[in-house]
C-alpha positions in Angstrom: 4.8 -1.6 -35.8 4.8 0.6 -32.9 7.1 4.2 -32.9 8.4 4.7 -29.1 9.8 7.8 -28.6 12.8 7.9 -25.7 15.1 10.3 -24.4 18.5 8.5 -23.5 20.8 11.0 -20.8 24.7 10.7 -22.7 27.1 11.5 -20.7 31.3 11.3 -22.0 30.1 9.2 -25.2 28.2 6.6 -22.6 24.9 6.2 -22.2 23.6 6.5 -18.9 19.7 6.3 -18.3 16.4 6.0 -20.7 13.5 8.0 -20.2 10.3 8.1 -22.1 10.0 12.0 -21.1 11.8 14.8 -21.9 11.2 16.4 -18.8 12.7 12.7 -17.0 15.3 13.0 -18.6 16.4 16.7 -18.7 15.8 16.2 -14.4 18.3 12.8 -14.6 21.0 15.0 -16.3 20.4 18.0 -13.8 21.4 15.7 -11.2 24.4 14.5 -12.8 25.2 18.3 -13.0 25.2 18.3 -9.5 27.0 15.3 -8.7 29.9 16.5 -11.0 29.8 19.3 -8.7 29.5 17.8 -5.8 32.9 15.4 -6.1 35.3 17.4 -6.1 34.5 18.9 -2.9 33.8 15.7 -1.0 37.0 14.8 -2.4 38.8 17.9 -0.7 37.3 16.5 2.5 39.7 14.0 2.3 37.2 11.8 5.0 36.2 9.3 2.4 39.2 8.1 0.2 37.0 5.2 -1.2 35.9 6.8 -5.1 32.7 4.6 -5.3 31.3 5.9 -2.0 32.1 9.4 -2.9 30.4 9.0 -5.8 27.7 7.2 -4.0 27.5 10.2 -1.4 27.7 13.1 -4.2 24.8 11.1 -5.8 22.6 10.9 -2.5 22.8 14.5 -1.8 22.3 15.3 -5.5 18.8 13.7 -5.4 18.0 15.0 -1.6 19.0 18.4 -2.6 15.8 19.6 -1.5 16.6 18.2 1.9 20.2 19.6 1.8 19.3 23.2 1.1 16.7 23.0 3.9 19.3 21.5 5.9 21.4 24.1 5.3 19.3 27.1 5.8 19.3 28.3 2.4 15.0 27.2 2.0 12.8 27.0 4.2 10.8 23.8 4.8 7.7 23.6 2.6 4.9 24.6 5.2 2.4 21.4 5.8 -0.8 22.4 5.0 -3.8 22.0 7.8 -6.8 20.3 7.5 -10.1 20.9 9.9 -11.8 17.6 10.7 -14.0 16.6 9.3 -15.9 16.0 12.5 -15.2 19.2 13.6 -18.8 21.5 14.1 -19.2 24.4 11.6 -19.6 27.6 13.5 
């Protein structure tokens, strides 16, 4: 018999994801954080009356935050590191 270890995200007494890591799981229920935050001001916008795709939206930008706060000028785009050919002579 085998012992599985798995971290289940809970959220208002209903199970919402299963993870096998703690760290998966703590990074799912982050992003629910967000998206709980995120709904009531899309819902002020008052441009999307339609609950499931403002839920749907809050959810996107939840997991493209990364994209969002770049977007929005509060980080800076991660800087793409350059490689010299491998053809290239050595001086």
């Amino acid at each position: 018999m085998a012992v599985v270890t798995q971290y289940v995200v809970v959220r208002d007494g209903e199970e919402k994801m299963t993870f096998t890591t703690k760290a998966e799981a703590d990074a799912h229920d982050k992003m629910l954080d967000m998206v709980d935050g995120l709904l009531p001001l899309l819902e002020r916008s008052e441009t999307i009356t339609d609950e499931k795709m403002l839920e749907d939206l809050a959810v996107f930008l939840a997991r493209e935050r990364e994209h969002v706060l770049i977007a929005l000028g509060a980080k800076k785009p991660a800087k793409k590191k350059t490689s010299k050919p491998a053809d290239a002579p050595a001086k």
